[in-house]
C-alpha positions as a printed NumPy array, in Angstrom:
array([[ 20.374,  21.615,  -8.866],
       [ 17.04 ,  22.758,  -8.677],
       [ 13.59 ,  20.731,  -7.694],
       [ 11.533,  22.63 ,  -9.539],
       [ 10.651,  21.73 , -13.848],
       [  8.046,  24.072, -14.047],
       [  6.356,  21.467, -16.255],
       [  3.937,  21.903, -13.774],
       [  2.622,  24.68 , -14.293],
       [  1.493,  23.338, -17.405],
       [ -0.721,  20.888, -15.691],
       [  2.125,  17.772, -17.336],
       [  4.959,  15.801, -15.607],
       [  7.517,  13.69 , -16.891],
       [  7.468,  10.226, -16.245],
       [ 10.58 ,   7.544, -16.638],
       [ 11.488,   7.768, -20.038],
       [ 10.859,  11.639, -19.823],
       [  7.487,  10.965, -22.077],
       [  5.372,  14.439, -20.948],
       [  1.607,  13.432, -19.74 ],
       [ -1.089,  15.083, -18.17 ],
       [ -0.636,  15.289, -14.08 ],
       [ -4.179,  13.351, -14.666],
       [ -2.986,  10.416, -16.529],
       [ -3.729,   7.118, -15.375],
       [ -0.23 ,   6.786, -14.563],
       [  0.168,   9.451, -12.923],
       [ -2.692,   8.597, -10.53 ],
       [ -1.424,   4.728,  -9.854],
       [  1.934,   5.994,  -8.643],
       [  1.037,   9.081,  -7.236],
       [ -1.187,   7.194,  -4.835],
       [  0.966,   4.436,  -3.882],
       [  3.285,   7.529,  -3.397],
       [  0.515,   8.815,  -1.065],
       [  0.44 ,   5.642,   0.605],
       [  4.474,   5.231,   1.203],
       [  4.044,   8.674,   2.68 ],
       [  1.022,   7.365,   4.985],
       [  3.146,   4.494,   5.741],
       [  6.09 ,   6.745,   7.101],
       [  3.49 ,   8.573,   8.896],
       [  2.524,   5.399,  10.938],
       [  6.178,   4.588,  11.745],
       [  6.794,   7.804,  13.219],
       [  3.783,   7.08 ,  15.798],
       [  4.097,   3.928,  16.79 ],
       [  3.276,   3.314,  20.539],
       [  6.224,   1.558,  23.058],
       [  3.836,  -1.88 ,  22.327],
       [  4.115,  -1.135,  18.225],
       [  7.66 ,  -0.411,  17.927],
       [  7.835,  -3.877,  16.646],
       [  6.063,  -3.191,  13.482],
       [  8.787,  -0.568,  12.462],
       [ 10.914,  -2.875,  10.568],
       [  8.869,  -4.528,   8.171],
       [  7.037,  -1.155,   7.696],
       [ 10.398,   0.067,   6.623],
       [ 10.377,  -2.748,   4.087],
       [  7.416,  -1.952,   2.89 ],
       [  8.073,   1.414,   2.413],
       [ 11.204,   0.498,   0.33 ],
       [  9.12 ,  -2.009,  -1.563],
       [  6.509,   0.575,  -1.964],
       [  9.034,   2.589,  -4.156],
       [ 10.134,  -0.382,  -6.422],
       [  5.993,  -0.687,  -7.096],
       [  5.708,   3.271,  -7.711],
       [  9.376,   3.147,  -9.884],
       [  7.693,   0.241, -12.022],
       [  4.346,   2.131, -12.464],
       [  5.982,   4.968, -13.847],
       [  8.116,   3.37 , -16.119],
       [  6.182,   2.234, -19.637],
       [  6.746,  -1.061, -20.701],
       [  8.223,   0.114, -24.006],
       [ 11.059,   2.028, -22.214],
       [ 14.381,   0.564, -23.3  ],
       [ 16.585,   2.165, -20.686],
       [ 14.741,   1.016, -17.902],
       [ 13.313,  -2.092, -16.717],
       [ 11.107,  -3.246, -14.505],
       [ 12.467,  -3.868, -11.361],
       [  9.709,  -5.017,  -8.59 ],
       [ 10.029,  -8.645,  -7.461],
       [  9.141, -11.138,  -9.87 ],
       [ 10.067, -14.195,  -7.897],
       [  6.99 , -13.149,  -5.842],
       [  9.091, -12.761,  -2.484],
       [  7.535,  -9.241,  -1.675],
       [  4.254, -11.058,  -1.823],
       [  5.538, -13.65 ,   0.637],
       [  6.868, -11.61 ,   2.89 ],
       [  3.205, -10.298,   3.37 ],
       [  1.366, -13.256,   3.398],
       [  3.808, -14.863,   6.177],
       [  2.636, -11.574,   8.124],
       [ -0.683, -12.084,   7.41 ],
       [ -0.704, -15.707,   8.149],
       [  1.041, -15.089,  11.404],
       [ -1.083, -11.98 ,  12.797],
       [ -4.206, -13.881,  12.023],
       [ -2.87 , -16.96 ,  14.409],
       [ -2.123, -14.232,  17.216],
       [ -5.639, -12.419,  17.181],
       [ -9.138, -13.723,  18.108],
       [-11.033, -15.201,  15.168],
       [-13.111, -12.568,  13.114],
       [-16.654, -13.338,  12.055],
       [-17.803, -10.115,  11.248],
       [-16.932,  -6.926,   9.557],
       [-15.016,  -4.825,  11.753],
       [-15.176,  -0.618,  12.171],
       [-11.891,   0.371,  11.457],
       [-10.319,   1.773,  14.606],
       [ -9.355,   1.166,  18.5  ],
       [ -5.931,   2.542,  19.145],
       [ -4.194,   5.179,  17.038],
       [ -1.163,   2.803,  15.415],
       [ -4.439,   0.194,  14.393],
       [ -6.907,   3.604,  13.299],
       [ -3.658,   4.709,  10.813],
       [ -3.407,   0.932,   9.537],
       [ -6.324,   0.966,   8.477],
       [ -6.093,   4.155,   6.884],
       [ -3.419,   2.654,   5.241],
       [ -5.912,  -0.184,   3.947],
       [ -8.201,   2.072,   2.449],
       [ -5.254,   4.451,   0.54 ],
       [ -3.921,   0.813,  -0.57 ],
       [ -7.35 ,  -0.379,  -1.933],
       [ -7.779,   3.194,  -3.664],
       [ -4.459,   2.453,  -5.404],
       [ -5.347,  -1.095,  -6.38 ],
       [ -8.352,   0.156,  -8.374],
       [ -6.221,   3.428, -10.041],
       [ -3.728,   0.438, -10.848],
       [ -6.597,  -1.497, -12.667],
       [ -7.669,   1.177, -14.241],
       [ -3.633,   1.96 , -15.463],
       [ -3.458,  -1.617, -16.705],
       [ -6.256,  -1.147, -19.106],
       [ -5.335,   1.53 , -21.027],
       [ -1.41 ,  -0.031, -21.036],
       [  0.952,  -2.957, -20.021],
       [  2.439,  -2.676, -16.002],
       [  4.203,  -5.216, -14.203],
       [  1.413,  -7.876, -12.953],
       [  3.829,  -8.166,  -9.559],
       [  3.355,  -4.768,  -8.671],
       [ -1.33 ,  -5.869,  -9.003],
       [ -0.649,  -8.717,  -6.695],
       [  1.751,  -7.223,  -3.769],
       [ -0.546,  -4.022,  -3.57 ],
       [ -3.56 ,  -6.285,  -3.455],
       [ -2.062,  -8.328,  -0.141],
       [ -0.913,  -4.923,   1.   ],
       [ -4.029,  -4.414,   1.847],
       [ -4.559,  -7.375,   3.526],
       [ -1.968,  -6.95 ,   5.255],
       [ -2.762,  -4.133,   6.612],
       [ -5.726,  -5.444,   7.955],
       [ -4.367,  -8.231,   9.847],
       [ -1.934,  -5.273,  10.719],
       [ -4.283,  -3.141,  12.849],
       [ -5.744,  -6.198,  13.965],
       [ -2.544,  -7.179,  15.664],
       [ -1.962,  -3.473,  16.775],
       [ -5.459,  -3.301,  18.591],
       [ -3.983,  -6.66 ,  20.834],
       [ -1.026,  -4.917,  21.355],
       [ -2.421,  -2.342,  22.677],
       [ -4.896,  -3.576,  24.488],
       [ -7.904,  -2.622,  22.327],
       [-10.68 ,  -4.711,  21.457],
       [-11.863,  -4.853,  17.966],
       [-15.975,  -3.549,  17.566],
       [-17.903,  -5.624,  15.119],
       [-20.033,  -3.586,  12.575],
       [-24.068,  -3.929,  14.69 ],
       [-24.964,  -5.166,  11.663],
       [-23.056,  -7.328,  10.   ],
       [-24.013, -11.221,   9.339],
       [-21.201, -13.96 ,   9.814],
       [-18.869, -12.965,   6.75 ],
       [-15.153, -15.06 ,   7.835],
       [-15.787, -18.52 ,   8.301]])
């Protein structure tokens, strides 16, 4: 079998359903970026320090929940032969927001912004923040034009919050201190 459609070439892919669009669709873009960030996510797992080992399971998780999200996004809603399939009990967005809840408890109180940064497995979280928050908006702007799976909105919006608390968590593992942003005002209260 070979990998290569040369649809490409064309500047077109097929998406699920095998519609042809434009590699520039707005589909295209939501799930090509939360492709991106699955890839960015692997990325992270492969350099996790001896103190961040601990994160590799649920970043595994992710990473398979990651691919339901992208799966969904390429699939239109009008596609008979395939349904959506990302969590609509919500658990996915549990999961996070137990991880959230419980980094926040393990890490000093935050009152201001925060550079994003301090050791290498916290820097690549927050990497991962921004790439999630890029896909967020590409996913608003895919909703728009036509009908996604709401789920898939809500977990990649407490992805990045996650994230967040992530890095946060990986800076006290490793025994980095977080650096407020000089000139930030009280913003968490």
């Amino acid at each position: 079998m070979k990998i290569y459609t040369k649809t490409g070439d064309h500047g077109q892919t097929r998406i699920i359903g095998k519609q042809i669009v434009n590699k520039d669709d707005a589909r295209v873009n939501a799930y090509g970026t939360v492709d991106e960030l699955n890839s960015w996510v692997g990325y992270i797992i492969s350099t996790l320090s001896s103190k961040t080992t601990v994160l590799t399971e649920e970043l595994t998780e992710i990473q398979q929940l990651l691919f339901d999200a992208g799966t969904d996004l390429a699939t239109p809603k009008d596609d008979e032969r395939h349904h959506f399939i990302f969590d609509h009990e919500g658990k996915a967005t549990a999961f996070l927001e137990q991880k959230i809840d419980a980094y926040t408890e393990k890490v000093p109180a935050v009152k201001k912004f925060i550079l994003p940064g301090g050791s290498q497995t916290a820097a690549q979280l927050h990497v991962a923040r921004t790439v999630t928050r890029r896909a967020e908006r590409l996913i608003v702007s895919l909703q728009s034009q036509n009908p996604i799976n709401q789920d898939v909105l809500v977990f990649i919006n407490r992805l990045s919050d996650y994230f967040f608390a992530a890095a946060r968590y990986a800076n006290m593992l490793d025994g980095q201190t977080d650096v407020s942003y000089r000139n930030s005002k009280p913003v968490f209260k």
